[in-house]
VOGU-3710 file (C-alpha; in Angstrom, 3 decimals, decimal comma):
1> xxxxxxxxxx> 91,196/97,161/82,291  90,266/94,293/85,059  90,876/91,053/84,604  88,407/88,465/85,703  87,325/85,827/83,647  84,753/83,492/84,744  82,001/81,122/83,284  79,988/80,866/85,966  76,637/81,155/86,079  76,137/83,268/89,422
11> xxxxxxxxxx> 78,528/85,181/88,001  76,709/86,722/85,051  75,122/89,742/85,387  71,126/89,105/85,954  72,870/87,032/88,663  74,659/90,304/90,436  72,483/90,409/93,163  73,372/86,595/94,197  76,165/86,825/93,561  76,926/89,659/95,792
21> xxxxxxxxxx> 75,203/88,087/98,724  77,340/84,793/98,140  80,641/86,999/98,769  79,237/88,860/101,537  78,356/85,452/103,656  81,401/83,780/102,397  83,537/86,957/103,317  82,170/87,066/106,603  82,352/83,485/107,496  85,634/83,613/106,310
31> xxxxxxxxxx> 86,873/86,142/108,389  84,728/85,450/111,472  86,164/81,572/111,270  89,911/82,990/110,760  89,516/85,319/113,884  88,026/82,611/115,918  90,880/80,273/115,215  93,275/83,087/115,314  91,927/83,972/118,758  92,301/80,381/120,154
41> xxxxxxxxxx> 96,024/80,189/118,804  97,434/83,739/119,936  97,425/83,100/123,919  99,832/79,740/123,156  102,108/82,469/121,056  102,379/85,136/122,940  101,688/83,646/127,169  98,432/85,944/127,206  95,408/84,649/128,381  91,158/84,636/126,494
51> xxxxxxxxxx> 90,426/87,273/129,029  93,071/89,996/128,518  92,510/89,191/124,962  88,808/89,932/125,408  89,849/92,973/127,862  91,956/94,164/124,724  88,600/94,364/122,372  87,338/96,282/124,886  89,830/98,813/125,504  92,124/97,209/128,462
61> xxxxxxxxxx> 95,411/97,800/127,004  97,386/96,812/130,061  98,378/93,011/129,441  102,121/92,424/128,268  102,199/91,049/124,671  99,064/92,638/123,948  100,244/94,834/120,785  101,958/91,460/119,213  98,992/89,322/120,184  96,225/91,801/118,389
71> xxxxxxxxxx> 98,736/92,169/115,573  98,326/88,552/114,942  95,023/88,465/115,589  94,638/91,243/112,687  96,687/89,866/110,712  95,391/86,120/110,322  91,558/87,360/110,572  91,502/90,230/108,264  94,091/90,444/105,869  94,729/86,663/105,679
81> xxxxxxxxxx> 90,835/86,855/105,928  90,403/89,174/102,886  92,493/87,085/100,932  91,332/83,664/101,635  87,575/85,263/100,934  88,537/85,964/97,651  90,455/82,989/96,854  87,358/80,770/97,547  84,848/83,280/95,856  87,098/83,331/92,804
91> xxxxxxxxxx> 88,267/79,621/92,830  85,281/77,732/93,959  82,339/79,649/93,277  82,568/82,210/90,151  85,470/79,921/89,008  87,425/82,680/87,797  91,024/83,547/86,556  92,689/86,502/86,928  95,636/85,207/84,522  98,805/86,205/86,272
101> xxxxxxxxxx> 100,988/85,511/83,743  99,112/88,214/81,467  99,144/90,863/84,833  102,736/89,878/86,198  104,469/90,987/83,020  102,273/94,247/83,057  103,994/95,490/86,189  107,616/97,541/85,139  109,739/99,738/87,265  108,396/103,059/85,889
111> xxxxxxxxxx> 104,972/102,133/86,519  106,076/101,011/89,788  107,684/104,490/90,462  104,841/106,611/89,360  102,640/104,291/91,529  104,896/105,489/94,417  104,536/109,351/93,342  100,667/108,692/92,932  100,938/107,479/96,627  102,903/110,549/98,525
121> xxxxxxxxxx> 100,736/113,233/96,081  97,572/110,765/97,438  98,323/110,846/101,276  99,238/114,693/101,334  95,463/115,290/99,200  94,088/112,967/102,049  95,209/115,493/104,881  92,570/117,843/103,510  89,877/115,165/103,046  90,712/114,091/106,732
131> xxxxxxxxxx> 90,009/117,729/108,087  86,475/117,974/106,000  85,720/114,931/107,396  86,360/115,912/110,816  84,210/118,720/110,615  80,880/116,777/109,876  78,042/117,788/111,854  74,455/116,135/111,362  71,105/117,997/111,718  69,634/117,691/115,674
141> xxxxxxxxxx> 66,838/115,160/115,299  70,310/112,924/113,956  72,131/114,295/117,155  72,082/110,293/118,309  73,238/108,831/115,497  76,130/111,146/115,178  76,650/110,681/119,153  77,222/106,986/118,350  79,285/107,336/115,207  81,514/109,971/117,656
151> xxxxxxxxxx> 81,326/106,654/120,065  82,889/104,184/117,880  85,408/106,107/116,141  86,727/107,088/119,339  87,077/103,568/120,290  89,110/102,834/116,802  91,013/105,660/117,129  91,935/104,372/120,732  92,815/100,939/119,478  94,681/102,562/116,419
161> xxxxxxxxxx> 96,866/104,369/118,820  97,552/101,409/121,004  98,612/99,324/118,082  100,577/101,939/116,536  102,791/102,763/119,604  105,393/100,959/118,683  107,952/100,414/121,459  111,057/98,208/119,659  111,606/97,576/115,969  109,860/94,099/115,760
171> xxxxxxxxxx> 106,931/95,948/117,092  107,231/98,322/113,765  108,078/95,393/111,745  105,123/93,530/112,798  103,053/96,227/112,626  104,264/96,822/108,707  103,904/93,297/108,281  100,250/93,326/109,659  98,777/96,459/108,602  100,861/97,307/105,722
181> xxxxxxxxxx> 101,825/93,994/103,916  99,029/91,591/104,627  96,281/94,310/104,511  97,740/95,841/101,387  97,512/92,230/99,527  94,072/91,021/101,087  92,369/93,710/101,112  93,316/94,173/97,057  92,611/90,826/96,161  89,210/91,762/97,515
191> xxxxxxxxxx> 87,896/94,780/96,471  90,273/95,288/93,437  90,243/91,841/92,348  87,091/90,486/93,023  84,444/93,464/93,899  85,759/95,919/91,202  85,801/93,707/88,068  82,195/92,592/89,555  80,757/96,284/89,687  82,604/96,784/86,033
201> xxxxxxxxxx> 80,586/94,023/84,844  77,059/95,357/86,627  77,374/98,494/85,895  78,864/97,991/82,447  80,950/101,375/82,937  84,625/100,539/84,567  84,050/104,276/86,601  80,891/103,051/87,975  82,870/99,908/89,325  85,658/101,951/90,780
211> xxxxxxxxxx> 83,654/103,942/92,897  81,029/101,904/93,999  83,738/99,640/94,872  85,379/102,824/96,577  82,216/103,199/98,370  82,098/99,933/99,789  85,707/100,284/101,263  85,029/102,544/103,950  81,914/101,745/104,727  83,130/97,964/105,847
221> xxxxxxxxxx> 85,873/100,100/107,767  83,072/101,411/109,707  85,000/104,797/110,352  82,292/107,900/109,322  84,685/110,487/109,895  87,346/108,631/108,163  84,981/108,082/104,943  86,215/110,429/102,641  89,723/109,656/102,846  89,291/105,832/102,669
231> xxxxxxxxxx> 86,691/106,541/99,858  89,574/108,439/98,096  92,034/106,089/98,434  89,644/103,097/96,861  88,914/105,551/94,159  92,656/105,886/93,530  93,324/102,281/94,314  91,159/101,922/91,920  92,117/103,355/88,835  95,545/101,722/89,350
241> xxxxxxxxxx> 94,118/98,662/88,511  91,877/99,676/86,025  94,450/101,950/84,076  96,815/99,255/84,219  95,175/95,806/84,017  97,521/94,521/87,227  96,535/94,283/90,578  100,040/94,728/91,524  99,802/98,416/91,369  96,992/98,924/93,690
251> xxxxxxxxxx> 98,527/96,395/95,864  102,139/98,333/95,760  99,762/101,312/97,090  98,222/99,914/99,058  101,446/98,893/101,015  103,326/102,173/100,298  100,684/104,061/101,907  100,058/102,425/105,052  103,463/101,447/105,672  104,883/105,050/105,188
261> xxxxxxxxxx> 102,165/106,218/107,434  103,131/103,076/110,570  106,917/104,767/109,882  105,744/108,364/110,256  103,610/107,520/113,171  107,221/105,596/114,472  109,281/108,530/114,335  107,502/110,739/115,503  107,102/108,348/119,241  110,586/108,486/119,151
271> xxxxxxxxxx> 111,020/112,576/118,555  112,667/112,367/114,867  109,757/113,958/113,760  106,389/116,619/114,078  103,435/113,833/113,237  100,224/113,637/114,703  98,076/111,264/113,118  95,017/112,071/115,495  95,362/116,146/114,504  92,543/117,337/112,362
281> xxxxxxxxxx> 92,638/120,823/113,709  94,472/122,569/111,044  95,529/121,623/107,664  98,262/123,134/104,915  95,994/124,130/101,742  99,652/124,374/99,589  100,490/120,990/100,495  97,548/119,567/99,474  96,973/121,406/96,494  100,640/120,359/95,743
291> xxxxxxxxxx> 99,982/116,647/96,566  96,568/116,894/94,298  98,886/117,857/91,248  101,515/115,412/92,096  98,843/112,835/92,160  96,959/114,209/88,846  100,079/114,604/86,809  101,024/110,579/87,912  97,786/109,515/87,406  98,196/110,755/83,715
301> xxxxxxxxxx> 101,263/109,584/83,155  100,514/106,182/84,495  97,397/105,642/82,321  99,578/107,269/79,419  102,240/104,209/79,754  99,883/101,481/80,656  97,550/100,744/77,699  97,003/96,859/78,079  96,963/95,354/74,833  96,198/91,706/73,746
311> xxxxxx> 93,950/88,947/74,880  91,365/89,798/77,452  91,525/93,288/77,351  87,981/93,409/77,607  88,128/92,169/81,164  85,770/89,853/81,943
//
């Protein structure tokens, strides 16, 4: 179960609704202050100036040092951001503790292999969620909502592919740095750590607080035909924690899963292998099926060795 234990006030639950705007302002703030500063530092770092940085928002992909300089920019004002949110939230306003020294010792090296199973069984389930996704289709008097959602995930997708197109190695380093490491850990510490434990607490059923937490992940991704798959994977993230009482499970996901995917999308730009992450045309039912049972039998498995015992194991 989650650990997160606070004596705060706002905290309580007939205080969920304040408490839920607090960490949506602070999270914002957070992360629009960290971009802004971020912004002003990268064209000293990387000889690029505001404007190309603007024309990079906007889909001008052109200016030299413009993968490395986004990177950063992603890095320090989302999952830096992410992580700082929390921190403060946590620290200085629900004045919580997620007692490491009670979660550290939780995390073993068969967990920590079944976590990696649960991952590759995960992101081979996802290539069917992907395709369902794809195929959404609203009713016609929605035809301009759905033109606009079809609007802005092809401008992610285009920005996805730009920062994914890795052309030396401390491009892909960076990039598993940025989008695999720091997004992994802040974007845990966020909606594991602090949102899910939150929901648990709410709700007062630990399923409720997995998925509406899982619900909440995509939808701040703001990619509709991406939902189900990132609603998935905060679902699975999910249970990690929850199973397990440590956030470094979800986190070692987390990582494992995007990372493997910036390596995939790497060898496949340089011809080792058949990957196309933009493909939803088509999509292997046996592999997916296969992944689903991988991913079942290591769920199982996982919850079946991790049975936190002791102090706190009613969470919060």
């Amino acid at each position: 179960m989650e650990i997160y234990e606070t004596e705060s006030e706002i905290a309580k639950r007939k205080n969920w609704l304040l408490s839920l705007i607090v960490i949506v302002l602070v999270g914002i703030g957070i992360l629009v202050v960290l971009q802004v500063l971020a912004l002003a530092v990268a064209p000293f770092l990387f000889n690029i100036s505001v404007e190309e940085i603007m024309g990079l928002m906007l889909g001008d992909y052109s200016p030299q040092n413009g993968r490395m300089a986004m990177f950063f920019i992603q890095g320090i004002g989302s999952g830096i951001g992410f992580w700082v949110a929390a921190y403060v939230v946590m620290h200085y306003i629900d004045k919580a503790d997620l007692h490491w020294e009670i979660q550290l010792p939780r995390f073993n090296l068969t967990g920590a292999g079944l976590v990696l199973l649960i991952s590759l069984g995960g992101m081979l389930f996802n290539g069917l969620l992907v395709y369902w996704n794809s195929q959404l289709v609203l009713p016609e008097f929605m035809s301009g909502i759905e033109l606009w959602m079809q609007e802005m995930e092809t401008q992610l997708m285009e920005m996805t592919k730009f920062l994914t197109d890795f052309q030396s190695i401390p491009e892909l380093l960076m990039g598993i740095v940025v989008i695999g490491v720091l997004a992994g850990i802040g974007e845990e510490m966020f909606f594991r750590g602090l949102i899910q434990p939150k929901m648990h607490l709410y709700t007062g059923n630990g399923h409720a607080g997995v998925w509406l937490t899982a619900f909440i992940f995509p939808a701040i991704h703001l990619q509709f035909y991406g939902f189900l798959p990132r609603l998935f994977l905060g679902g699975m993230f999910g249970y990690l924690y929850y199973y397990s009482g440590s956030l470094t499970y979800p986190i070692l996901a987390h990582i494992a899963n995007n990372s493997i995917t910036i390596i995939l999308v790497y060898a496949s730009n340089q011809g080792m292998i058949d990957f196309d992450m933009e493909s939803t045309d088509t999509v292997s039912y046996p592999a997916a099926m296969g992944g689903l049972l991988v991913l079942l039998a290591g769920i199982y498995y996982f919850k079946k060795i991790n049975k936190p015992n002791g102090e706190l194991e009613q969470g919060i």
